[in-house]
N, C-alpha and C positions, 0 to 999 in steps of 0.2 A: 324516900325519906323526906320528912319535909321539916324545917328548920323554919321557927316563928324569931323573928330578931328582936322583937318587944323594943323597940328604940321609941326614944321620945321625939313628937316635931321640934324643929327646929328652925335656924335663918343662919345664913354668912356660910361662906366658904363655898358655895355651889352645889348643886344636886348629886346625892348618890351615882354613881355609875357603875357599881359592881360588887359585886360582895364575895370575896375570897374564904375558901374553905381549907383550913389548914387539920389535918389528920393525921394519925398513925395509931398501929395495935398496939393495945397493952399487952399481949400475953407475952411480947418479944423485948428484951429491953436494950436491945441494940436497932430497934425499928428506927429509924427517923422521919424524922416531919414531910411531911409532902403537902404541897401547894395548888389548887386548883381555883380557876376563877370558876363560881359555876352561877353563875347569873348577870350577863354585864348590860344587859337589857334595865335596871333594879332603876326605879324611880319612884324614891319616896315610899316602896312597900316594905311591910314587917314581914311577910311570908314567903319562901322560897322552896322551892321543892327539888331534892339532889336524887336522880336516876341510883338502879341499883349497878348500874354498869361502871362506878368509881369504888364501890366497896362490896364487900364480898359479904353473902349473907353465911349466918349463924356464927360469924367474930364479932369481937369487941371491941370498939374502937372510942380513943380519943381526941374530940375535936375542938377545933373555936371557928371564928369566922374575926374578918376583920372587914371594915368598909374601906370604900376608897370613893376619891373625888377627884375631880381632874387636875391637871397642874402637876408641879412640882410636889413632892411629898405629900400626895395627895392620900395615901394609906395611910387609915388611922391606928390606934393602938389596938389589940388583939380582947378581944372579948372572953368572959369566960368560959375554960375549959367544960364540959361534958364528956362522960363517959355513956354509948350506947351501943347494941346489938342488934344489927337488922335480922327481923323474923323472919322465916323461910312459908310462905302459902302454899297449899295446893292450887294447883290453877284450878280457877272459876269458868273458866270456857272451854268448848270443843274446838278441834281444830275443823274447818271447812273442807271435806274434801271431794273427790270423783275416783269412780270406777271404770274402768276399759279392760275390755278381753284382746290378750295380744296372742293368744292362742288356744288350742282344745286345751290346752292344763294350765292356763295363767292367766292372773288378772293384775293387772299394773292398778295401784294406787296411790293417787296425787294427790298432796294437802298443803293447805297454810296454815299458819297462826299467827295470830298477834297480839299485845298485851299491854296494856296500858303504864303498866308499872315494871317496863322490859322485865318482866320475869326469866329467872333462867331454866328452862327447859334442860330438863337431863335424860328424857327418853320419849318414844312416842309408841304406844301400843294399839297394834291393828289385830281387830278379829273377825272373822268371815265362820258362816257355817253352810253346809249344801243344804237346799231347800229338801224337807221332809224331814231329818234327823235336827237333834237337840246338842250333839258335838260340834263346839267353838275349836274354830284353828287358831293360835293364839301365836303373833309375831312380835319381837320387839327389833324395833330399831333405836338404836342408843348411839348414835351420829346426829346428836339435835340439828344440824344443818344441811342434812339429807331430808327433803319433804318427798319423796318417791320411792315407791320399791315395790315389786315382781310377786307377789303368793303364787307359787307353783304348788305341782303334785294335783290340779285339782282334776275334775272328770270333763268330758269333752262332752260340748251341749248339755250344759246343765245350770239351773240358775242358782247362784248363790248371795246371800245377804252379809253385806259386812259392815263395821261399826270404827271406828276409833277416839282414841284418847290420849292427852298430853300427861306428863307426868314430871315434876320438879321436888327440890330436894325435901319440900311439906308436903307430898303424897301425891297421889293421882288425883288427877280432873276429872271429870263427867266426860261421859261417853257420848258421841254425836249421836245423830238421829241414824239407823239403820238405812244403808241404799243396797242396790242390788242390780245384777250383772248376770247376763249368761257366757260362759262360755264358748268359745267358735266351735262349728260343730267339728267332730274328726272324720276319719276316712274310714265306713263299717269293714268289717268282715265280709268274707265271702258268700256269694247267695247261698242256700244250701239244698239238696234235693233236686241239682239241675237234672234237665234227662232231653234227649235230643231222639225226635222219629222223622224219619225219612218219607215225608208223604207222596211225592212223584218225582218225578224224573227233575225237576225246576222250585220243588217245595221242600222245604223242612221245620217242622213245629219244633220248639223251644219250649218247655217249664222250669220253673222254677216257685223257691220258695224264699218268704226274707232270710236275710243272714242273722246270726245268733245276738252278733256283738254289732249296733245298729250305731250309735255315736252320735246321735241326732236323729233327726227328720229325714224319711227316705223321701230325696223329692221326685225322682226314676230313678231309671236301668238303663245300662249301657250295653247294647247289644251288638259284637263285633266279629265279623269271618273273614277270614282268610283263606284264598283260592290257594292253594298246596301246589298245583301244578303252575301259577304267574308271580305267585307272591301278593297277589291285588287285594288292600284291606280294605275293610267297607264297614263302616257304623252307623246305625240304629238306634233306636229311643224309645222307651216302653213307658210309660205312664206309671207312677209310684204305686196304682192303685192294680196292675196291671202284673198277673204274674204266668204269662205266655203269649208268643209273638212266632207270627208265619215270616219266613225269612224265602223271600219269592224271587224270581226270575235269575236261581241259577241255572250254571250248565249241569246238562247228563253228565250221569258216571265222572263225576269232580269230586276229590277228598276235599275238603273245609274243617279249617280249626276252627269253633265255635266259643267263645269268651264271653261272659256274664257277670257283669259289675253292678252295684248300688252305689246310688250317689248322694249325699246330701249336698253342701256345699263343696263337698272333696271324694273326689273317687274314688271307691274302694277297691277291695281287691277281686281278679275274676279268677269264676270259676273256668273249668274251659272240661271241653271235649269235640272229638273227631266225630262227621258222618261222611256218608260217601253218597250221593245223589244214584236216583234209579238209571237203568238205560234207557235209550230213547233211539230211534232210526238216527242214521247217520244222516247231518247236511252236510257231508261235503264230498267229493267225489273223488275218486281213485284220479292218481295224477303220478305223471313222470310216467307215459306206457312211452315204449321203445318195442322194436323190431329186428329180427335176423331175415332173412329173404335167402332162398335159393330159387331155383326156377321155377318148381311147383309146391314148396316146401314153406309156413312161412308161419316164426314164428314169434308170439308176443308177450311181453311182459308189464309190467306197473306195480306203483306204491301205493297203499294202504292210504286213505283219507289223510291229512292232517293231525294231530293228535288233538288236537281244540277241537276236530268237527269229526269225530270216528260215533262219541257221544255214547259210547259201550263198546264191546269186546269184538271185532271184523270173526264172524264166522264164516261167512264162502262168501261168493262174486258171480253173478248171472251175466253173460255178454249175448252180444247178439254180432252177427257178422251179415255184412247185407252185399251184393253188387252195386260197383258204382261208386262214384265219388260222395255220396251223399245216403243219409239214412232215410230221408222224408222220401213217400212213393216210390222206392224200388225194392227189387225183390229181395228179402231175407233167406239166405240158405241154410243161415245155421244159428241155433241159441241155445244155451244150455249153462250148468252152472259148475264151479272148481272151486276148490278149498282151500288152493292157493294163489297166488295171485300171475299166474302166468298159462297159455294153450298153445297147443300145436294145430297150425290146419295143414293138411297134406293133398294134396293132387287138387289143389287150384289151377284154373288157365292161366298160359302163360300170357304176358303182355294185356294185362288187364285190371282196373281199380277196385279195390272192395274197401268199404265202409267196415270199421270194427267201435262198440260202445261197449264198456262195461261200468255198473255201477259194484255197491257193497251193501252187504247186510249184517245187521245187529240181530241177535235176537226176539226185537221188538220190531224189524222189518226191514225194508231196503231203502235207501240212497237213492242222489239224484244221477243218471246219466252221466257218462264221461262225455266230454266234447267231442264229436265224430273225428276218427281218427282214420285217416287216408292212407293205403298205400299199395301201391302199383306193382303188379308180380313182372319178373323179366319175361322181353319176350323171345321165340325161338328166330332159328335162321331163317331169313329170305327165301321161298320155294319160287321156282320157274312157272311163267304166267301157264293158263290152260291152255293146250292147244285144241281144243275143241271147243267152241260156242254152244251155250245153252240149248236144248234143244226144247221146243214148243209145240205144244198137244193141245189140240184143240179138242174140249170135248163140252155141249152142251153153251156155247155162246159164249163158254168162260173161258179165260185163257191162262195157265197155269206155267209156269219158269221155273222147269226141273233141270237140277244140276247133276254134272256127268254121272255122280254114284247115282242118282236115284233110276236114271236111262238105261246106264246098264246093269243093275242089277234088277230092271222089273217093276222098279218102287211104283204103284199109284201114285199120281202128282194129284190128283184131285184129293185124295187120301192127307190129313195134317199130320202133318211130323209128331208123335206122339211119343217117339226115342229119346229126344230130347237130345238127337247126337250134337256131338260140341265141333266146333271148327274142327280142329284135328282130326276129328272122327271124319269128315269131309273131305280133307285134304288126302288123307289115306285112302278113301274109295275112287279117290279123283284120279292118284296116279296109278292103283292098281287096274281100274280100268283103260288108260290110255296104252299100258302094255298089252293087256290082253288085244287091243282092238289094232295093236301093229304087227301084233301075232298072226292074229287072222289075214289081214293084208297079203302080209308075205306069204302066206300058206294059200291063199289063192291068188298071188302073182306069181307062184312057185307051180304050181296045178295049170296055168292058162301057159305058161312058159314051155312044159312038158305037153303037153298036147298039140302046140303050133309045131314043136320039132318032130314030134311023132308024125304029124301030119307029111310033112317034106320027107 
């Protein structure tokens, strides 16, 4: 409001210093007077301007004003009364504002305002619409001293435009200038059309297809397995443009849970499915072999590879059993294969070493070797040394050391042992012949006996 004082110059008494505005409504007749200095800056001007913030627009009020000078009774007499009514405007300006996305469904909207003529604001309305469609979302917020607030419900990764405007008790204001906002992207759907093939023993191919419900920019895939038999998770990264991925250097014969995401800025949800990897020969070797022993009797067992290195399903077990402490250059007697993991050898010599290895086999082949496995047969009782010394044939410049069987039974010494007899087998012909040969003895020390007495 602005108040002209129309006063004439003057001199004496000192300069204006204030001009008091005395009011009250007429519609009330028990209103009283109220007092406000509203200018104490006033020097020597006729014009003053009184904010809407002391009177209330669309009442009627009446006023005077009175000057004042410094000093003592320095207020002069009361001017004439007026009667007027402050008119209520539409606001003339927009309010200033900005947009931010605080999530897939909402955009925060900040604003100011300000007004020359403190207008009073009595509502502020915001509207946004989704880019493509001609439907306005229409908010009102009616807390003039709230300049912020949340439009939710909207779609995730999408841009939309929005507008606002002030509104006081002479209508609405003009609408700002349109800005515009995307919302943050959300978390898609599932891929769809996953499918999982088992390509070798260490490979397995993955496809898929995008997801329905995408919520932005797919920027990858998120491609995760887990080993079922350790628990060990493992992730991978597929390129957005990218829709199958070789999933390399597993184990044989290993289930894996298979899980398949799309990602914008937030990750979606997985697909998933099971494969089982092909077999493959076993690396690892039969272990924990143990033994029973009797004297010629001797028998062995062992455990199945490791379960991390069997690498497919143990069908049978090939051994080899050699003489000697060692498998390297000496002679094998026996190899052959079982179904299950344990053999019997029977009528080995006594008091002597044999080497036993087995490995395993998968149906795609066999394992490596067990570590040479030692073990010593018992030996028999202590026999009584020879009483007869070797006896030696000379035939042809060569000189051949036949033992007592072969002397007396006849054997060719020049002739090789082609029997293959075993010590025992030795030792048996050894003492059979030293009785026959005390037999004979005595039967002609028995005959030379009889004869010298016959003689006398």
């Amino acid at each position: 409001m602005r108040i002209d004082l129309n006063f004439e110059e003057h001199s004496g008494g000192g300069p204006i210093i204030a001009v008091i505005l005395n009011f009250k409504r007429t519609a009330s007749s028990t209103a009283q007077w109220q007092k406000q200095v509203i200018d104490s800056g006033l020097q020597n001007s006729s014009v003053i301007e009184v904010t809407s913030e002391l009177l209330e627009y669309d009442t009627e009020y009446e006023l005077y004003v009175s000057l004042k000078r410094p000093g003592p009774g320095g207020e002069g007499h009361a001017g004439p009364s007026i009667r007027i009514r402050l008119s209520c405007k539409a606001p003339y300006r927009s309010p200033d504002f900005e947009l931010k996305a605080t999530s897939e469904s909402s955009i925060r909207v900040t604003w100011t305002f300000t007004t020359s003529d403190n207008m009073v604001i009595t509502e502020f309305v915001i509207t946004c619409r989704m880019k493509g469609t001609l439907i306005w979302k229409t908010i009102s917020v009616t807390t003039p001293d709230v300049y912020q607030y949340d439009v939710t419900g909207l779609k995730a990764s999408t841009l939309y435009y929005c507008k606002i405007l002030a509104k006081s008790c002479g209508g609405r204001g003009v609408f700002s200038v349109l800005r515009r906002v995307y919302t943050e992207d959300g978390a898609p759907g599932p891929v769809q059309m996953m499918t999982v093939t088992v390509q070798a023993s260490e490979t397995i191919l993955v496809t898929w297809k995008n997801p329905t419900v995408t919520n932005g920019e797919i920027r990858s895939f998120n491609i995760t397995y887990i080993d079922q038999r350790t628990g060990v998770v493992k992730t991978l990264y597929a390129s957005f443009y990218k829709h199958f991925f070789y999933i390399q250097n597993l184990k044989p014969y290993t289930n894996y849970i298979i899980m398949v995401g799309a990602k914008t800025t937030k990750l979606g949800e997985f697909s998933t499915m099971n494969a089982t990897t092909q077999q493959s020969v076993p690396t690892g070797r039969p272990k924990n072999i143990t033994y029973e022993l009797s004297r010629n009797t001797l028998i062995l067992k062992w455990k199945e590879p490791s379960e991390d290195k069997r690498n497919g399903i143990i069908t049978h077990f090939e051994y080899e059993l050699y003489e000697g402490n060692t498998s390297r250059n000496t002679y094998m007697i026996k190899t052959a294969t079982v179904n299950t993991p344990g053999v019997v050898f029977k009528t080995l010599e006594e008091n002597k070493d044999y080497t036993f290895l087995v490995r395993a086999f998968t149906d795609m082949g066999f394992g490596p070797w067990s570590d040479d496995f030692i073990v010593s047969t018992i030996p028999i009782p202590s026999l009584p040394d020879r009483s007869e010394p070797p006896t030696v044939i000379n035939q042809t410049a060569t000189t051949l050391t036949c033992d007592t069987t072969q002397f007396m039974f006849g054997t060719d010494c020049n002739q090789p042992d082609n029997n293959n007899i075993s010590d025992k087998q030795k030792l048996e012909g050894y003492v059979i012949g030293v009785v026959i040969g005390l037999v004979v003895v005595v039967c002609v020390a028995f005959v030379i006996v009889s004869i010298t007495l016959f003689k006398r």
